[in-house]
C-alpha positions in Angstrom: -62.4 78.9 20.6 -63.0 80.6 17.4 -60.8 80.4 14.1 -58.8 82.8 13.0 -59.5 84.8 10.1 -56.4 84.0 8.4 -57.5 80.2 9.2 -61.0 80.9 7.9 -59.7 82.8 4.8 -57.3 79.2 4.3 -60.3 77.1 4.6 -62.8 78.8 1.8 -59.8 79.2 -0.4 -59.3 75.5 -0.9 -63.1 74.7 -0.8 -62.3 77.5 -3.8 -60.1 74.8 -5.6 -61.3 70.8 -6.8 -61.8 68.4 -3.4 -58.5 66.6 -4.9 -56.6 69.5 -6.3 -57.5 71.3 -2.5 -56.2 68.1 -0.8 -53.3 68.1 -2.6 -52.6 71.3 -1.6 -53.1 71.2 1.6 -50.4 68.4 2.5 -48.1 70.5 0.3 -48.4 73.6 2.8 -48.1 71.6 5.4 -45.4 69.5 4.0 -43.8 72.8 3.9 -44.0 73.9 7.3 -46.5 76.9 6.7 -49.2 75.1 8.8 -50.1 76.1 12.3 -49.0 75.4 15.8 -50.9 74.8 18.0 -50.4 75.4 22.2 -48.9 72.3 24.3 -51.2 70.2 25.3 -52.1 70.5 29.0 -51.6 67.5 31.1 -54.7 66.2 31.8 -55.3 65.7 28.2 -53.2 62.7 27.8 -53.5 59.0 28.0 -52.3 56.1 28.1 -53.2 53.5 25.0 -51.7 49.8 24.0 -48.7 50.9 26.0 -47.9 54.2 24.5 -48.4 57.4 25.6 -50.9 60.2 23.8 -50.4 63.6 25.0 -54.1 64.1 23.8 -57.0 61.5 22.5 -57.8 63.2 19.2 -56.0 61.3 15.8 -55.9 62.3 12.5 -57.3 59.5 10.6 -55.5 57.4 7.4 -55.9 59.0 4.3 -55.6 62.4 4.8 -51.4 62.0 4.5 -51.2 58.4 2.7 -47.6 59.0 1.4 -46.4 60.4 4.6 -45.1 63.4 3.4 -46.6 65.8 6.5 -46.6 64.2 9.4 -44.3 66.9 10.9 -46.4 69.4 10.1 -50.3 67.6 11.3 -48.2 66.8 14.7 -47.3 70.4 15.0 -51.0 71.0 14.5 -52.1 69.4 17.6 -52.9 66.1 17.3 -52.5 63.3 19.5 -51.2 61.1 16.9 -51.6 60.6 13.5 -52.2 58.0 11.2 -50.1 57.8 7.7 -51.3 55.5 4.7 -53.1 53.8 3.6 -49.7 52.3 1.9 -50.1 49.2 -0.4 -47.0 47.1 -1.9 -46.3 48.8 -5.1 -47.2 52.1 -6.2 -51.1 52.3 -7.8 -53.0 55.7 -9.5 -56.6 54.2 -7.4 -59.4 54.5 -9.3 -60.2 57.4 -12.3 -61.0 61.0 -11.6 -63.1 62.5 -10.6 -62.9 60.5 -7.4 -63.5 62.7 -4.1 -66.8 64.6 -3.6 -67.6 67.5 -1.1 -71.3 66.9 -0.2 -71.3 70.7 1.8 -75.1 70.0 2.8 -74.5 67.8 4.3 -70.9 68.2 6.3 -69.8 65.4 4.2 -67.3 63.8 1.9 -67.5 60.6 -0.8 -64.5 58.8 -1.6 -63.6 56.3 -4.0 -59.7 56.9 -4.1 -59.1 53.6 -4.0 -55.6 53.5 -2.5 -53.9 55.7 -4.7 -50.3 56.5 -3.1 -46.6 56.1 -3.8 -46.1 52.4 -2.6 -44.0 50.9 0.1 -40.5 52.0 -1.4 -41.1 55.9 -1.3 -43.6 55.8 1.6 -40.6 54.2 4.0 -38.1 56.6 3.0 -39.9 59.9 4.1 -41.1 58.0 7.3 -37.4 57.5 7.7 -36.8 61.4 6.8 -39.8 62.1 9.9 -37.8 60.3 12.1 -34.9 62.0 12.1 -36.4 65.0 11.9 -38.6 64.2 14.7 -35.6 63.0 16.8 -34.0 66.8 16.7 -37.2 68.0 17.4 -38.9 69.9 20.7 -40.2 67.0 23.3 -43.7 68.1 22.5 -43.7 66.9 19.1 -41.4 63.5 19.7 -44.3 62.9 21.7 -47.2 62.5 19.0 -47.4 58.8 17.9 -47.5 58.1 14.2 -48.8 54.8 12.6 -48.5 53.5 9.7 -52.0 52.2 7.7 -51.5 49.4 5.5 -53.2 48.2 2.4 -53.2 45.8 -0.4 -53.0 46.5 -4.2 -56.2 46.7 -6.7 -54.3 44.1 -9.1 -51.7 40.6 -8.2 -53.1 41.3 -4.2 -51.7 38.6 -2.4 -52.6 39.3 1.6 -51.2 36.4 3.2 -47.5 37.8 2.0 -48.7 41.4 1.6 -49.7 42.0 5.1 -46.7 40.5 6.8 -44.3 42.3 4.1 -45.6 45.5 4.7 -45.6 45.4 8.5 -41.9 44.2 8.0 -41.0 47.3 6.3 -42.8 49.8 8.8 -42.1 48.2 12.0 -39.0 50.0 12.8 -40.4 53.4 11.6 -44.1 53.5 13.1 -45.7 53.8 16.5 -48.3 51.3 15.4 -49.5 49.4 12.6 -53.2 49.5 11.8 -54.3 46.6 8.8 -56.8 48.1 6.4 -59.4 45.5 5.9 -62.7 48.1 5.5 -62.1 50.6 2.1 -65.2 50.2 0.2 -63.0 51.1 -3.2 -60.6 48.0 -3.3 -62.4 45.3 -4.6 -62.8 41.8 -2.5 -60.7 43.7 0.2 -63.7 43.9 2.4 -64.8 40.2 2.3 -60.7 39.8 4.1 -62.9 41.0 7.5 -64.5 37.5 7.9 -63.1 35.8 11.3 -61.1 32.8 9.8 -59.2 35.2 7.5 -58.8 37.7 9.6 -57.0 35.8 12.2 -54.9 33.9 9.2 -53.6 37.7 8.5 -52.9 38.5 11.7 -51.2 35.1 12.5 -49.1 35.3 9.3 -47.6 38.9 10.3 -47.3 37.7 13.7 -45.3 34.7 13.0 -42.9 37.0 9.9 -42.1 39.2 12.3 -40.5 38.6 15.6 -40.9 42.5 16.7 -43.5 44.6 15.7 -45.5 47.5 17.2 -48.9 47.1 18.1 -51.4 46.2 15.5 -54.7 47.9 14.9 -57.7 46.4 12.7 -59.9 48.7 11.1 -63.3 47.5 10.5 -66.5 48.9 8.3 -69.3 50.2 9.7 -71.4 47.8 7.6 -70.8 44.9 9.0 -73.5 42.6 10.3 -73.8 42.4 14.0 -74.1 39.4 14.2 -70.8 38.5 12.8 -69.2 41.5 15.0 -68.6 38.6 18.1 -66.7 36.3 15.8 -64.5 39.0 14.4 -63.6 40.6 17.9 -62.3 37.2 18.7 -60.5 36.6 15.5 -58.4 40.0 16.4 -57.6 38.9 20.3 -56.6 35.6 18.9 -54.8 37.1 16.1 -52.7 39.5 18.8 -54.5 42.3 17.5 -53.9 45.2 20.4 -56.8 47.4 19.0 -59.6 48.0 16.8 -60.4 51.2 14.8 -64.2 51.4 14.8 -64.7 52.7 12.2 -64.1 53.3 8.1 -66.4 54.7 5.5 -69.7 53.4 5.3 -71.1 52.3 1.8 -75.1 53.2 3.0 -76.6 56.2 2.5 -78.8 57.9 5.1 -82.1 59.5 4.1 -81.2 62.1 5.6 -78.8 63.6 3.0 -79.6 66.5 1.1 -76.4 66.5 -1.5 -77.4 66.4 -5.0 -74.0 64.1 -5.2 -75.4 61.7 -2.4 -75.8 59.0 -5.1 -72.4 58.8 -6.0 -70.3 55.8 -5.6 -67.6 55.2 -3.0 -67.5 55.3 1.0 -69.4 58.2 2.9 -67.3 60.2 5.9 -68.4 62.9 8.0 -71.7 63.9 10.2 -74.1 61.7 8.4 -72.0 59.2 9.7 -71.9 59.9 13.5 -74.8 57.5 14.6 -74.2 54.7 12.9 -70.7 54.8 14.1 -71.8 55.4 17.0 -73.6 52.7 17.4 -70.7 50.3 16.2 -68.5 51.6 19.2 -71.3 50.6 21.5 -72.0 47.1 19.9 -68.0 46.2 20.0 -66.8 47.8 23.3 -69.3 45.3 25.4 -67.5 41.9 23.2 -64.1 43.2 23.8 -64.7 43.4 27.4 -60.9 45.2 27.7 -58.7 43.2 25.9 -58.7 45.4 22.8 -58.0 49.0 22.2 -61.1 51.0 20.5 -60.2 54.2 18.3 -63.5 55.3 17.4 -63.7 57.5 14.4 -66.8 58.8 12.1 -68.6 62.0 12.1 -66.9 64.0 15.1 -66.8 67.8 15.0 -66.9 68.6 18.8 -65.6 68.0 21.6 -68.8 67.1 22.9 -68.6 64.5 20.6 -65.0 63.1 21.7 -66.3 63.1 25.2 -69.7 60.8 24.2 -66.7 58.4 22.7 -64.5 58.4 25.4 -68.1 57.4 27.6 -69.1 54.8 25.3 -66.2 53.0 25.8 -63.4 54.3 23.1 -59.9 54.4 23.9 -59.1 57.2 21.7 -60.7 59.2 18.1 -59.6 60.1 15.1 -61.4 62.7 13.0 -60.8 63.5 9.7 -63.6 64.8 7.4 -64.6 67.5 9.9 -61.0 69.2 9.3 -61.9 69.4 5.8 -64.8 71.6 6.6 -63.4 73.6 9.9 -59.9 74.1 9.0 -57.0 73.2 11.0 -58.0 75.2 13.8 -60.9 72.2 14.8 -58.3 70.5 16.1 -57.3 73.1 19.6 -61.0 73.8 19.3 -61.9 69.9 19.9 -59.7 69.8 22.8 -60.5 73.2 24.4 -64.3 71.7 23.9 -63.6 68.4 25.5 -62.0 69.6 28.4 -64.8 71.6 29.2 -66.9 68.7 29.0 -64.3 66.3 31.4 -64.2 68.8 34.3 -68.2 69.9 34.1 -68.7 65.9 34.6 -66.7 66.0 37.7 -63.8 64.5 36.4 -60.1 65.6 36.5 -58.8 64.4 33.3 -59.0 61.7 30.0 -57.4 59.3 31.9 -59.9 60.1 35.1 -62.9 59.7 32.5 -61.5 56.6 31.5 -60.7 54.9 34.7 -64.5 55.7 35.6 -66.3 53.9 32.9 -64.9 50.3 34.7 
């Protein structure tokens, strides 16, 4: 399914502007309600995932609305859920500008944001703005889960109270929670992946709050494999329900042409697809079923959401691929992946799913 050409007109125009100032811009349309709408989803796109129901398997990933000021708008789009944050405790500027880098040779983006946003306070008020919004909305988009992705601060981080507090405040408000453990661009926040202290952060929400949706741990895709069977436990232990596999890597493939390849922050986008990859299919084999898997890194078609969904994933999320396509990837992605269910023989997601065991 092509793009429009008032969609492809959208798209160079903000690859016209500054990778932030474009960003920027694009969750204020959006925020707006001058983004698209896509067609209901068709039945056989949706699935069922740590007890919730996805009227199709194709996310928006954190950090594309970290304040939560568009979620209306990127469910009207056509996802199958979308993922707010990351939020930390107190508001934070992240790291100096320039900051976000468009390698275009490469489909590709560097970040180093380092978790700017609006902190908890702010970011809980226009989830609780969605919600009521949401509530008077068509069935179609009360449908779309939204999560909330939670981080800690560059400066006074204290996880073992941060975590719990922040899922506290956005347990009544999200569909899930997903703990941020894998940015490359908050210092020592990686090194909080280990087993023991993973399972210390998970236990510490668990036992702060009595209810809470399900909880999602995001993990790097730089992680040693050999520490990958340790960690898997550490979430089942911890009552993780899922595992987003996976964030920005910190390597840099041969392969890329970019002239700003060398700069510093966490790589996103088709240079990534293998090696994420490649982390779905070490994981889904040591969480034998107990876990959820969102895979998510360098998927463009629905070729490669089907591959995902085959390997063993739950669900995807996609994120730097919209960047480059324009919202109209997303129906595209779908249309694509259907396609590819029913030429396998198989009637839907759910079908494809229910096949792999």
């Amino acid at each position: 399914m092509a793009p429009s050409p008032f969609s492809r007109l959208a798209t160079k125009l903000f690859h016209g502007l500054d990778p932030e100032a474009a960003h920027e811009a694009a969750i204020e349309t959006l925020a707006l309600g001058l983004g698209p709408t896509a067609p209901k989803d068709v039945p056989a796109l949706s699935t069922r995932c740590m007890g919730l129901r996805f009227p199709n398997p194709v996310g928006l990933a954190a950090g594309f609305d970290k304040n939560a000021r568009a979620p209306m708008g990127l469910a009207r789009m056509g996802f199958g859920h979308v993922e707010c944050g990351t939020v930390t405790p107190r508001p934070q500027e992240g790291n100096p500008k320039p900051r976000l880098f468009r390698l275009t040779e490469d489909a590709a983006i560097i970040n180093r944001m380092g978790f700017n946003g609006c902190g908890i306070e702010s970011f809980t008020r226009r989830m609780e703005r969605f919600r009521t919004l949401q509530a008077g909305r068509n069935a179609a988009l009360r449908s779309v889960p939204v999560g909330a992705n939670l981080g800690i601060n560059k400066i006074g981080a204290r996880p073992l109270e941060d975590y719990p507090y922040l899922a506290s405040r956005v347990a009544p408000l999200a569909d899930y929670i997903t703990i941020n453990l894998s940015s490359p661009n908050t210092p020592g926040l990686r090194d909080l992946q280990s087993a023991s202290t993973l399972r210390d952060i998970l236990q510490a929400i668990t036992r702060a709050n009595a209810s809470l949706p399900p909880l999602l741990v995001k993990l790097a895709p730089d992680l040693d494999p050999d520490a990958l069977p340790e960690i898997v436990e550490a979430a089942v232990e911890g009552g993780a329900a899922g595992l987003i596999v996976n964030n920005t890597t910190i390597s840099r493939p041969h392969s890329l042409r970019s002239p700003l390849a060398t700069e510093t922050g966490g790589l996103s986008g088709r240079p990534l697809a293998q090696l994420s990859l490649q982390t779905l299919k070490r994981v889904v084999p040591l969480v034998q079923g107990r876990l959820a898997v969102i895979s998510c890194g360098g998927i463009e078609t629905g070729f490669d959401v089907f591959e995902r969904l085959r390997s063993g994933a739950d669900m995807v999320q996609i994120y730097t691929a919209l960047i480059y396509h324009g919202p109209a990837l997303v129906t595209r992605i779908k249309a694509e992946l259907l396609q590819e269910i029913y030429k396998a023989g198989f009637d839907s997601v759910d079908d494809l799913k229910s096949a792999r065991h």
